[in-house]
C-alpha positions in Angstrom: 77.9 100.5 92.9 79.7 102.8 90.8 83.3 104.0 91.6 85.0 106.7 89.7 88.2 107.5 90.1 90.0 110.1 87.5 92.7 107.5 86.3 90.2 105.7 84.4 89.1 106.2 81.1 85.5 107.5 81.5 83.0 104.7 79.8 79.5 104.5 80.7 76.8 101.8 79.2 74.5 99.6 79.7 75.2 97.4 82.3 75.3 93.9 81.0 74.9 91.8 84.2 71.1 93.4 84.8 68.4 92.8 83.1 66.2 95.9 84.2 66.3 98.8 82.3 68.2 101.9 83.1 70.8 100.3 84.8 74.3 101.7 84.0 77.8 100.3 84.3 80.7 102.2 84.2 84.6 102.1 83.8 84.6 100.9 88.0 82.1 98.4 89.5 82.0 97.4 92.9 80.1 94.4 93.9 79.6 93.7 97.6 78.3 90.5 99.1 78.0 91.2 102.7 77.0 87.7 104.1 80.4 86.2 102.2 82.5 89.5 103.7 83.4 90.0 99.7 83.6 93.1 97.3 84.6 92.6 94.0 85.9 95.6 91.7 85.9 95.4 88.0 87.7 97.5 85.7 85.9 97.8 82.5 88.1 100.4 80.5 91.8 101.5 80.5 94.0 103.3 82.6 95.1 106.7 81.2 98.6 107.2 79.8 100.7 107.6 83.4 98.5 106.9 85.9 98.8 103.3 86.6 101.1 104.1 89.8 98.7 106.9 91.2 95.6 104.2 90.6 97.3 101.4 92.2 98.2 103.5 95.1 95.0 104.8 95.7 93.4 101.5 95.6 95.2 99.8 98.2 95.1 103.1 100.1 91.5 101.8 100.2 92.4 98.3 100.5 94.2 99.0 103.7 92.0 101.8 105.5 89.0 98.9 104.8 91.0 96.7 106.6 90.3 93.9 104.0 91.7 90.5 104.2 93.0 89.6 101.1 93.1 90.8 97.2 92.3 88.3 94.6 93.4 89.9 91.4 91.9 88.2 87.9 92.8 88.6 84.8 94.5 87.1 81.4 97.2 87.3 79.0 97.8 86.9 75.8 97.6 83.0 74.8 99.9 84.0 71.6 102.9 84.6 73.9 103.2 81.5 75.7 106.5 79.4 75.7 106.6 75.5 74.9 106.0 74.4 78.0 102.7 76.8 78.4 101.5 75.3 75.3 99.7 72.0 77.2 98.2 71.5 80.0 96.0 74.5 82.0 95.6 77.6 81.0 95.4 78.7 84.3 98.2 80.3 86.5 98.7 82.0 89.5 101.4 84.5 91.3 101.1 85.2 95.4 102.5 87.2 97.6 102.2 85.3 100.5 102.2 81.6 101.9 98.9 81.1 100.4 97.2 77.5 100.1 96.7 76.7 96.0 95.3 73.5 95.2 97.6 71.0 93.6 96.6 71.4 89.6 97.0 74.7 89.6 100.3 76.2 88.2 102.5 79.0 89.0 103.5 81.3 86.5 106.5 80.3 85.0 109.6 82.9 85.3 110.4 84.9 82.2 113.1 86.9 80.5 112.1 90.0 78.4 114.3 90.8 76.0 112.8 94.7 75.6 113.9 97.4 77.2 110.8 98.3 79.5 112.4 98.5 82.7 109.5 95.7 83.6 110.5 94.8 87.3 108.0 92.7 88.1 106.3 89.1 86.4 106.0 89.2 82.6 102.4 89.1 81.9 101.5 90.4 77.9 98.0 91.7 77.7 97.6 91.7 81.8 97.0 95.4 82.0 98.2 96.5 85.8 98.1 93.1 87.1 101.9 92.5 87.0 102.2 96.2 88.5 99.4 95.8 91.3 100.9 92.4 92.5 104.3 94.3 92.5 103.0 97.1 94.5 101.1 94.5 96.8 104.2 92.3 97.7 105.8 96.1 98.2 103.2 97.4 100.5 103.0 93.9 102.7 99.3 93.3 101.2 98.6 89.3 101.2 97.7 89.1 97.1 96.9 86.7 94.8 97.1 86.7 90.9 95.2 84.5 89.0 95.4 84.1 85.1 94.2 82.6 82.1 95.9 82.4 78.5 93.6 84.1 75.9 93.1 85.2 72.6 90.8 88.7 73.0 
């Protein structure tokens, strides 16, 4: 299903995950499997210049009014910015709003300082996009979320 909403940038192709012709995909999929009681979203294009907050708000506007259960947020970051300790080991880790059950390998993202002056109140995540800012805006607005990351090089 396609979503658009106007804080996207508009992109419209060929949708790779279908092999009959004509099929679209555009900067908002949504993906429902009703028997599992799961949509997924994926963002395939940028947010415009200042419209991360009204994007994020309008999503779990949507979130809420659905009366979903939980957000699973996916995504990466850049694997050129990790610290020594990031180096080894998984490249997977995760962030959670809530007392959520992880499995034991998995690891939480470490705490970071930035030395920039971006006003950045919430986890440092280089290359995430809006993760950091959605999982912000989830612990904010009481939504049970759950961030989970790879390192990359994209």
């Amino acid at each position: 299903v396609q979503v658009l909403h106007p804080s996207l940038v508009p992109v419209v192709g060929p949708d790779p995950n279908s092999s009959e012709d004509g099929q679209v995909a555009t900067a908002l999929q949504m993906y429902i499997a009703r028997e599992e009681k799961l949509v997924i979203f994926q963002i395939r294009s940028g947010i415009l210049p200042g419209q991360g907050s009204v994007f994020i708000s309008d999503f779990l506007e949507w979130f809420q009014k659905n009366k979903c259960k939980e957000l699973l947020i996916v995504g990466s970051m850049h694997s050129h910015e990790r610290i020594d300790k990031q180096i080894t080991g998984s490249p997977l880790r995760y962030m959670t709003t809530w007392d959520r059950s992880i499995p034991a390998d998995c690891v939480q993202l470490e705490a970071r300082n930035t030395d920039d002056d971006s006003g950045s109140t919430g986890p440092y995540i280089p290359g995430g996009g809006i993760s950091s800012r959605m999982l912000t805006s989830c612990q904010d607005s009481k939504v049970p979320a759950t961030l989970l990351l790879t390192f990359c090089s994209e």
